[in-house]
Structures are given as C-alpha cells and as structure tokens.
C-alpha positions in Angstrom: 91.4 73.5 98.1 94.4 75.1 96.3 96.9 76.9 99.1 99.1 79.3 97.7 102.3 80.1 99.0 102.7 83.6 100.6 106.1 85.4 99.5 107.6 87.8 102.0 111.2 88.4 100.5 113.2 87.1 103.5 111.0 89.6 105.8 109.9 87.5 108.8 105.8 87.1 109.4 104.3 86.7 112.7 103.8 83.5 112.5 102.2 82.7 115.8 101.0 84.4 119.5 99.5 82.8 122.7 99.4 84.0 126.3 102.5 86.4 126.9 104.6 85.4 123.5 104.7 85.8 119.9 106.5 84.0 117.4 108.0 85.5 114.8 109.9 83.9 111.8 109.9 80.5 114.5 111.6 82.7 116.7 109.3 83.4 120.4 109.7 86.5 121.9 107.8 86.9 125.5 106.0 90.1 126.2 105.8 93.1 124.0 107.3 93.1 120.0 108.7 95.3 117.7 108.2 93.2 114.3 109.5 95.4 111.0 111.2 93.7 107.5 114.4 93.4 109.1 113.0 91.4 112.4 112.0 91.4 115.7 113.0 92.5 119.2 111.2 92.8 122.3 109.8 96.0 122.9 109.5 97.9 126.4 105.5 98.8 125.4 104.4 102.4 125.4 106.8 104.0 127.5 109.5 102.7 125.1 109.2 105.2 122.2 112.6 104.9 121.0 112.8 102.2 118.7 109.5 103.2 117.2 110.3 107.1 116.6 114.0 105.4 115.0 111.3 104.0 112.2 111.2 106.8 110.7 111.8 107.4 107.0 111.7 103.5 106.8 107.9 102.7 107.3 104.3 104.7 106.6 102.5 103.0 109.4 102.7 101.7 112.6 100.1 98.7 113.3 99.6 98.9 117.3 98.2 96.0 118.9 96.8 96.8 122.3 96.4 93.3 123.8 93.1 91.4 123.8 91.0 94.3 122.8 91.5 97.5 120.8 92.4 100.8 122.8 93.8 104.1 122.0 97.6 104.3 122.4 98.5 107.2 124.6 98.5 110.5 123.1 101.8 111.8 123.8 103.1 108.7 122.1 100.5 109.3 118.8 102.3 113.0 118.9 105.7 112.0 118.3 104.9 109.0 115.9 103.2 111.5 114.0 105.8 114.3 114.2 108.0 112.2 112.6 105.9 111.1 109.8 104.3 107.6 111.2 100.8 106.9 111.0 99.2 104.6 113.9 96.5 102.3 113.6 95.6 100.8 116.9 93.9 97.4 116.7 94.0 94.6 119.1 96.6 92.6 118.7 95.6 89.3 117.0 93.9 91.5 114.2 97.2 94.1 114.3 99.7 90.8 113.6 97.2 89.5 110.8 97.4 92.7 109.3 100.8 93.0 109.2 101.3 89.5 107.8 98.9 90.8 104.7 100.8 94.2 104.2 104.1 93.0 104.6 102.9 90.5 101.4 102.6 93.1 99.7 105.9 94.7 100.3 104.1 97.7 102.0 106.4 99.9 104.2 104.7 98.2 107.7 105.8 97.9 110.7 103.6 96.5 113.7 103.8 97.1 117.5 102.3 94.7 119.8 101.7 94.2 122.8 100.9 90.7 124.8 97.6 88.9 124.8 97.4 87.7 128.8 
C-alpha cells in the first residue's frame, strides 16, 4: 500500500478526539474547539458566537460538529453566521473534523466548530 503524505502548509489538522478532548496539531484541548489555519482554542459552544462571527472575511464555511450525532445548530446563531457571510454545515463531530482535515488539504477557506463527543 503506497501512503502519501498529506500537505497542510503549517495549518494544524485535527489530528485526534476521544471522550471530552480533541487533539489538534499534538496539542489536546478538553471540551469544545475552534480549529481554523492559524490554530485552535477552546470554544465556549453555542452561546459563544464571538470568535466565530470574528471569522469573517477569513473563511467560506463553518463545519459544526454537534457531538455524537448530527443536530441543527441554533437558529439565532445560523442568523448571524450567515449575516456575516459564513455558511454552516452541521455534522456530527467525528465526520465535521474529517472534513475539515480533507478541506484544509486543499487550502479551502475552512474553519470547523466542534463540539465534544461524551
């Protein structure tokens, strides 16, 4: 089987979850994550609109990843995400940090939002 190696231009991949955590670029990060080309920082979960709405101008879509299973996102938070230009595509969160890992390959303007598999 050939592997081939996986470029991401110094942009950090999630690289890893389990019960509570992800890790991203080695680094693990407990509850909820804000992962985008510059990094990752915890992320207070829907409520917490700030750093997401700050995206802006920098990304096209926001992957959400709603835990264990998919869900809507709330709508108020869909609103201002797309006021400001930022598409959402909920998935659950293993396939949302998969997909990320694929788009930011690609150098797509990504960013992915997840929340903890418990």
């Amino acid at each position: 089987m050939r592997l081939n190696e996986i470029p991401f231009n110094g942009a950090r991949p999630v690289d890893g979850y389990g019960p509570g955590f992800f890790r991203v670029g080695g680094e693990v990060i407990h509850g909820a994550v804000l992962v985008t080309a510059r990094g990752a920082q915890a992320w207070g979960g829907y409520d917490d609109a700030g750093p997401l709405l700050a995206l802006a101008g920098e990304i096209d879509v926001l992957l959400v990843g709603t835990g264990r299973t998919i869900a809507h996102p709330p709508a108020a938070l869909r609103d201002k995400l797309d006021a400001v230009g930022i598409g959402v595509e909920p998935m659950a969160s293993d396939a949302a940090a998969r997909t990320y890992n694929v788009l930011l390959s690609e150098g797509r303007r990504i960013a992915a939002a997840l929340l903890p598999v418990d």
